[in-house]
Steps between C-alpha positions, in 0.01 A plus 500: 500500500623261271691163539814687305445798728535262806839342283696826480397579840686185623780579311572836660492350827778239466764799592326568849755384815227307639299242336142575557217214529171515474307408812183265374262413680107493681688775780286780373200316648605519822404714785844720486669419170676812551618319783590165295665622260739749696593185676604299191693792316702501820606182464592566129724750626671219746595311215614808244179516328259780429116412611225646231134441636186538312411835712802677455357621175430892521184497377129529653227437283253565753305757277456235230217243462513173647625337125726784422668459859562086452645584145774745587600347778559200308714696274656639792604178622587347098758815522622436804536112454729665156703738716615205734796184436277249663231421615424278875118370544280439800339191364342406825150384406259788510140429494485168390725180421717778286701808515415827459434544132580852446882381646458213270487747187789648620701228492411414187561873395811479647632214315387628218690803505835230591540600850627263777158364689568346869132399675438405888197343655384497860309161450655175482229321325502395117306715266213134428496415846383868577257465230320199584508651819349756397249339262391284726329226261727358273499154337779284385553353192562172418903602379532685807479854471209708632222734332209692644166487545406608128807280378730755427840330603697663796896574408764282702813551462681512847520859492448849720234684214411476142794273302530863311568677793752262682654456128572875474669505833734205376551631154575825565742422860596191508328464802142330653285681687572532857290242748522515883493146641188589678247757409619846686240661825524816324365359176531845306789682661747267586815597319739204537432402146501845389854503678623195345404591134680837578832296559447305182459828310810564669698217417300534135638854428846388613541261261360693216744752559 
């Protein structure tokens, strides 16, 4: 599958009643993602919207090696990403200071392609706080900013993730990623934030329209 293929997809989709979105995110890692994602797809349907999670794909490459499995599914999920009008992330941090990477690509595949991007976070820290954090030994410079242990300098720009990945949620909404005021109990399946970016979809379709 090709980026045009993923292009003309989009295109045929823009008719559909409902606006589907893309549901991105580390929910496949969890014990039931079946579970997680029925639960945010209902909540697209609250708010008008049709929910399209990485599983609903109708394919099982079970029979395939390990490599051959990773790579279809990828394309699975590129086509999918293609056959949706936007696109909301799970950037809670996932194994490290960072979000999940694989969402992080499709973010930036997302925006690519010129679809709305909305992103929500269950943490409330700041992407270089979480880092040094995480880093542990870190030294400060004499003009203030930090670097690690082999001098490599740490990013710090008061933001949720990667400047690329909170700048592709602003460019492409018009909106920052969503923060809770305190970091949520139920650190990967609390879905206030998912909930909030599904109202400024909302308000975000509305006003295209």
């Amino acid at each position: 599958m090709t980026l045009s293929n993923c292009v003309n997809n989009e295109l045929k989709i823009q008719s559909t009643s409902k606006p589907k979105i893309y549901l991105a995110g580390p929910e496949l890692f969890l014990p039931d993602p079946i579970s997680a994602g029925r639960k945010k797809k209902d909540l697209c349907r609250k708010y008008g919207f049709e929910g399209a999670f990485p599983l609903d794909a109708d394919f099982d490459p079970i029979d395939l090696p390990k490599r051959e499995q990773g790579s279809h599914i990828s394309q699975n999920n590129e086509f999918l990403i293609g056959s949706c009008d936007l696109l909301i992330a799970n950037m809670t941090p996932f194994r490290g200071p960072s979000m999940d990477v694989g969402t992080a690509f499709e973010v930036g595949f997302a925006r690519a392609l010129g679809k709305p991007v909305f992103g929500y976070t269950n943490d409330s820290g700041k992407f270089t706080e979480r880092t040094i954090e995480f880093l542990g030994r870190i030294i400060e410079r004499n003009d203030g900013r930090f670097e690690d242990s082999r001098g490599i300098e740490i990013e710090d720009f008061d933001l949720v993730d990667n400047l690329m990945i909170d700048g592709a949620v602003y460019a492409a909404s018009g909106t920052w990623v969503v923060v809770p005021e305190e970091s949520k109990k139920d650190y990967y399946s609390d879905l206030s934030g998912f909930e909030e970016c599904l109202v400024l979809a909302r308000k975000f379709i509305e006003y295209k329209v």
